[in-house]
C-alpha positions as CSV (number, residue, x, y, z in Angstrom):
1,X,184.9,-39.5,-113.3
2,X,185.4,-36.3,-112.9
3,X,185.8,-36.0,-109.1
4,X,188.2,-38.8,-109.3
5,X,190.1,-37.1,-111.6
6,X,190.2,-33.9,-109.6
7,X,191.0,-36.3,-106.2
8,X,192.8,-39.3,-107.0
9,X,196.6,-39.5,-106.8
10,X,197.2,-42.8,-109.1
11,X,196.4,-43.3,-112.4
12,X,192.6,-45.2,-113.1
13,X,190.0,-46.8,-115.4
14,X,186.8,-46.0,-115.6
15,X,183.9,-47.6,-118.1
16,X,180.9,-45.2,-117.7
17,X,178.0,-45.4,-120.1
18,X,178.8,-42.5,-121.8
19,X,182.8,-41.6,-121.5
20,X,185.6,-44.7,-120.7
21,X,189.4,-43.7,-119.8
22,X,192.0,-45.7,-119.2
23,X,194.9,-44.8,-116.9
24,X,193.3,-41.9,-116.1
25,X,195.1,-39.0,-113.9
26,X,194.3,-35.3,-113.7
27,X,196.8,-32.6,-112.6
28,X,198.0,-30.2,-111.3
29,X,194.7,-31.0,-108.8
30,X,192.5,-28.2,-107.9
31,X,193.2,-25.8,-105.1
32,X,190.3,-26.5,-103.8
33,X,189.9,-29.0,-101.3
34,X,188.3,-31.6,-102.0
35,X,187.2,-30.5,-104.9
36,X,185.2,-27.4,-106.8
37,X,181.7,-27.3,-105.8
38,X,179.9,-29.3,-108.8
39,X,177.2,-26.8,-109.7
40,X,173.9,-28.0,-111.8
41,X,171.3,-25.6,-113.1
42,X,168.0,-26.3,-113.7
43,X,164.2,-26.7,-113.1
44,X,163.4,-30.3,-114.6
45,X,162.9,-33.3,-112.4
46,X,165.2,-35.3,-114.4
47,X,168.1,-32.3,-113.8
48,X,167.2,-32.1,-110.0
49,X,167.8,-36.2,-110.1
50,X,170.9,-35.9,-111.0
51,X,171.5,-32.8,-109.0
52,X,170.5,-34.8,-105.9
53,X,172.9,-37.3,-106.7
54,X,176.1,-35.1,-107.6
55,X,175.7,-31.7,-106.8
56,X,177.5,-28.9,-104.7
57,X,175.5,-26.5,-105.7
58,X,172.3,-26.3,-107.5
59,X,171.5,-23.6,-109.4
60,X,167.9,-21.9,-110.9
61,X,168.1,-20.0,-113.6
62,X,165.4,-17.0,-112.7
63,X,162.1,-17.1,-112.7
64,X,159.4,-17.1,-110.3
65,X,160.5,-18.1,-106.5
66,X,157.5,-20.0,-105.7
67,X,158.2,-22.2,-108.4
68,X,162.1,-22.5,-107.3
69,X,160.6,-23.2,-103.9
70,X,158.6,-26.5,-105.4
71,X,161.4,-27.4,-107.0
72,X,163.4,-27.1,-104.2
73,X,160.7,-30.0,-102.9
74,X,161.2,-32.0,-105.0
75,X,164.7,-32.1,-104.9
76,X,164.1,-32.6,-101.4
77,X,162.5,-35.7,-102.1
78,X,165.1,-36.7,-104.4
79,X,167.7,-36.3,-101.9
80,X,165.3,-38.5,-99.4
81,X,164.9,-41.9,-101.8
82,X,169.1,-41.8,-102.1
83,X,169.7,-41.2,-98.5
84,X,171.4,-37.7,-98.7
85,X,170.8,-34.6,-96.6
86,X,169.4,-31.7,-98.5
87,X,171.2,-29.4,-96.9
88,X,174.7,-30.6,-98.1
89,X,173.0,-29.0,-101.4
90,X,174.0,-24.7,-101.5
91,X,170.4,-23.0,-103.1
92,X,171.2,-20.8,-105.8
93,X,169.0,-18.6,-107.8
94,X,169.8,-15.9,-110.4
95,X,168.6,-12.0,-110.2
96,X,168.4,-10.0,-113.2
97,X,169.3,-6.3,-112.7
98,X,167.6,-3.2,-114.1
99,X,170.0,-0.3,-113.7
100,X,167.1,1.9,-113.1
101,X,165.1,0.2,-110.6
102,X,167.6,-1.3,-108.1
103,X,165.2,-1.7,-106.0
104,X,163.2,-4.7,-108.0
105,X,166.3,-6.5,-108.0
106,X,167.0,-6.1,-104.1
107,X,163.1,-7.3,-103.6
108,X,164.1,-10.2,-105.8
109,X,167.3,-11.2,-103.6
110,X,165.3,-10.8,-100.5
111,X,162.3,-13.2,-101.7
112,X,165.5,-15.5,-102.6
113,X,167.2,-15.2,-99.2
114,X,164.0,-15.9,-97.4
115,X,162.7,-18.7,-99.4
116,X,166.3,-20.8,-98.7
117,X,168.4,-19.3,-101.5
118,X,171.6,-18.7,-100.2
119,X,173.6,-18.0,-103.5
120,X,172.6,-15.2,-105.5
121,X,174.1,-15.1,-109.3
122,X,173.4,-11.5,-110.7
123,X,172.4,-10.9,-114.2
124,X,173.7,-7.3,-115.3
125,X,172.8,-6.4,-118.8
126,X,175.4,-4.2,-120.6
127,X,176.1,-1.2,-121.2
128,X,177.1,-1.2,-118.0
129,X,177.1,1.6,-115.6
130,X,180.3,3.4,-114.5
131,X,182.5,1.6,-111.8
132,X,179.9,-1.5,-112.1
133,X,181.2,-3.2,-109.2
134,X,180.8,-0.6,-107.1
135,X,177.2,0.3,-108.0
136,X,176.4,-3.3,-106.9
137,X,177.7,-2.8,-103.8
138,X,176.0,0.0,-103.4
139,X,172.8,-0.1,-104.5
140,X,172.1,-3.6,-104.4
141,X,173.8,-5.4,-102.0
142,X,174.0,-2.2,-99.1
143,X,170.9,-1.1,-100.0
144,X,169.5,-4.9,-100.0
145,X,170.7,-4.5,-96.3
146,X,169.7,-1.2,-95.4
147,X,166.1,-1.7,-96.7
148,X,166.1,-4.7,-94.6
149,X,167.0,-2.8,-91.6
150,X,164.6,0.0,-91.7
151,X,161.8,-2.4,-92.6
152,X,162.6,-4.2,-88.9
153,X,163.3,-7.4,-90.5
């Protein structure tokens, strides 16, 4: 329903099981084209059904990697019974940050960028440092790269 509201030009019905509209129409539309990336989180099998089926993104919430990466198999599998490529599904993890050991959160986007992961969501806990925005940059996401680069990888 939604992406139909988000893409359709005329007015329509729809009887789901759970929401029914009549004469439905949504605008101004989204700049996006076609739509915004439909973004799921979650570890359960029923949540990665559903993500196989409808998502843009799936998203999980922290945690350990190996776990995201048996998920990630699963919701592998999902997307094999409906006929849909995997890939046409963006990886996203979250990081949590500790202002005072950078480096555990760059290790922690690493492991995510190796294991598939290609959105990172970054969990910084307040108070937050001075110029926030540019600390990231700096220590995590420059350093995350640096670190990368002396280590030969």
């Amino acid at each position: 329903m939604i992406r139909r509201l988000w893409t359709e030009a005329e007015p329509f019905d729809f009887q789901g099981t759970y929401h029914q509209v009549t004469g439905a129409f949504g605008n101004p539309k989204p700049v996006q084209r076609p739509h915004p990336p439909i973004v799921i989180g979650g570890r359960a099998a029923s949540t990665l059904r559903v993500v196989a089926e409808h998502a843009d993104i799936w998203n999980v919430p922290g945690g350990d990697i190996d776990d995201a990466v048996s998920r990630g198999a699963l919701l592998d599998r999902y997307c094999a019974e409906i006929g849909r490529d995997p890939a046409a599904i963006t990886r996203s993890t979250t990081v949590s940050v500790d202002y005072d050991q950078p480096g555990a959160a760059r290790d922690s986007i690493g492991g995510a960028l190796e294991a598939g992961f290609r959105h990172i969501v970054l969990i910084l806990p307040p108070p937050y440092p001075a110029d926030v925005a540019r600390w990231v940059a700096d220590e995590l996401i420059t350093g995350y790269w640096q670190q990368t680069s002396d280590s030969g990888h």
